[in-house]
C-alpha positions as CSV (number, residue, x, y, z in Angstrom):
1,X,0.0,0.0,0.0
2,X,1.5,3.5,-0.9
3,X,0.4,6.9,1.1
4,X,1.1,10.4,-0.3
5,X,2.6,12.3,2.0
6,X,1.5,15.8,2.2
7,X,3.9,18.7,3.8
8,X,1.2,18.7,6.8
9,X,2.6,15.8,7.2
10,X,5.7,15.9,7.1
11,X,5.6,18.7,9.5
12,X,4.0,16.7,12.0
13,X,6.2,14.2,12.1
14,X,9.1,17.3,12.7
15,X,6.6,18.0,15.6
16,X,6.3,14.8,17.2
17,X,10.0,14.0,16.8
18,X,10.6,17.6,18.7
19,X,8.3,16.1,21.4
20,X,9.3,13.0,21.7
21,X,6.3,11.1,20.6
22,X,5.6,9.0,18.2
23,X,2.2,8.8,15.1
24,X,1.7,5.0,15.2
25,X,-2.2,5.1,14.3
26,X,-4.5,7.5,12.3
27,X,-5.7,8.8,16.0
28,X,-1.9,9.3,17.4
29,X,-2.0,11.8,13.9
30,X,-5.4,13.0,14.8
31,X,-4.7,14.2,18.2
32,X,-1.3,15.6,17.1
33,X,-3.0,17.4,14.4
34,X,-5.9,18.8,16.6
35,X,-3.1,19.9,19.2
36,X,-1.2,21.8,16.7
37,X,-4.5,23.5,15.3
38,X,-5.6,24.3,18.8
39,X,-1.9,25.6,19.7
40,X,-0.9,27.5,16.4
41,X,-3.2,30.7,17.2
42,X,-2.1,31.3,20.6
43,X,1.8,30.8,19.4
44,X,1.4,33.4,16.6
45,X,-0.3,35.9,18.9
46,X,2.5,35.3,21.7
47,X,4.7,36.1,19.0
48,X,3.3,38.9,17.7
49,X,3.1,40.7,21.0
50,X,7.0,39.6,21.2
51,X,8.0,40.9,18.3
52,X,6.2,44.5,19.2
53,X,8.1,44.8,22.3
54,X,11.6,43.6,21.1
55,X,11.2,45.8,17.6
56,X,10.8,42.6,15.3
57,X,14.4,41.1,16.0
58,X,12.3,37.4,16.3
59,X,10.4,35.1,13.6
60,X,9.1,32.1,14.4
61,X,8.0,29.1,11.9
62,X,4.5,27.9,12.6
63,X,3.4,24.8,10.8
């Protein structure tokens, strides 16, 4: 059986690696996905607010 692999993810796997987890099932990718969804917004606007008070000296690559 062959699976396309889409940059998503790819991109998860680079998350889960960073965490230390592993995406053995469709629901291990499920929940990772959902986590980074639910995480993404709040990381952007964290990072917004930092780069306003430090003059834009950081970035920041959200998936």
């Amino acid at each position: 059986m062959v699976f396309k692999v889409t940059e998503t993810a790819r991109q998860l796997v680079q998350v889960a690696a960073h965490m230390g987890m592993e995406i053995d099932t469709p629901a291990a990718y499920e929940a990772l996905l959902k986590l980074v969804r639910a995480v993404r917004p709040i990381a952007q606007e964290s990072l917004r607010r930092t780069r306003e008070e430090q003059g834009g000296q950081y970035v920041l690559l959200l998936l």
